[in-house]
N, C-alpha and C positions, 0 to 999 in steps of 0.2 A: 299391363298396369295392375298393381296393387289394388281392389276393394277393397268395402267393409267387411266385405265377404270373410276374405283372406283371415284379416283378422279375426273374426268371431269366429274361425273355423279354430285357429292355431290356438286362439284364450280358451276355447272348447275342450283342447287338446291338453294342453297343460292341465286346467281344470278336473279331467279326467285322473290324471295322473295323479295328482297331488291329493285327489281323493283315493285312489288304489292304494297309495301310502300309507294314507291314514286309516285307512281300513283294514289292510292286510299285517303290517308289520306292527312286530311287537315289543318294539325299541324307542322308548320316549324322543331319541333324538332323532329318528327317522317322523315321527308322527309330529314334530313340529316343522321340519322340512316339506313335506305333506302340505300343510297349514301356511307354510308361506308360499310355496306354490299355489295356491290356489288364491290366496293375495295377490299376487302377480298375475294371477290370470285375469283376475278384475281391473287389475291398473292396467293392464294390458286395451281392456273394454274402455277405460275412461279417458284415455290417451287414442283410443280412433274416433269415437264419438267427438272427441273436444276439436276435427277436424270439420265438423259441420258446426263448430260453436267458434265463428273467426274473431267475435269482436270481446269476448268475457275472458275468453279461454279457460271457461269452470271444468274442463275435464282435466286438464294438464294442472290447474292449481289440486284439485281435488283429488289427483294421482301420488303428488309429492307430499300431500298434509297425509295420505294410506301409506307411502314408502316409511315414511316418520312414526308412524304407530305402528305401522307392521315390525320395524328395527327395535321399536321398544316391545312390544310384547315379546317376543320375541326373547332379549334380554331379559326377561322376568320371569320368561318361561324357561332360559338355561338355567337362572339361579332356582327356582323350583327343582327343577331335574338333578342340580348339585346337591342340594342339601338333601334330598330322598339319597341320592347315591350314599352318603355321607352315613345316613341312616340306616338303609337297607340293604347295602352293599350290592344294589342290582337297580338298573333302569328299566327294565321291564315291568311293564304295567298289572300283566297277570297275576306277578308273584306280591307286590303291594296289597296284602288284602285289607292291611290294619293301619291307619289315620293314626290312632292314638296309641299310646306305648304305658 
């Protein structure tokens, strides 16, 4: 049988990952996959939890209103990353040193 356990171990797991990403790599589009990984690890936590919440179901509503903002950040984070590419001719974060032109 599946616990809570299980889960908080596996949302742990991704959670890890999704920060190794965003820490280590130096590629705008890996450090937003990072980021949504780690979103996912928490929808992950709000969707076991919401099995000891029978009668609201605030964890499974609360998971799908984080899937919906994660999908839009997300998109406003690619269009950020476009228009730097557009500008700097690199997604690389280190070599961006200058905002303004």
């Amino acid at each position: 049988m599946i616990t809570l356990t299980h889960f908080l171990v596996v949302s742990a797991c991704i959670f890890c990952i999704g920060l190794y990403t965003v820490i280590a790599k130096r590629n705008a589009i890996m450090i937003l996959i990072g980021i949504e990984l780690m979103i996912n690890a928490a929808i992950l936590n709000f969707v076991a939890f919401s099995k000891y919440d029978k009668t609201n179901y605030g964890g499974q509503v609360f998971a799908l209103f984080a899937i919906v903002l994660a999908a839009a950040s997300v998109a406003v984070g690619l269009a950020i990353i476009l228009n730097v590419y557009r500008h700097y001719k690199t997604i690389n974060p280190d070599n961006i040193t200058d905002l303004r032109d």
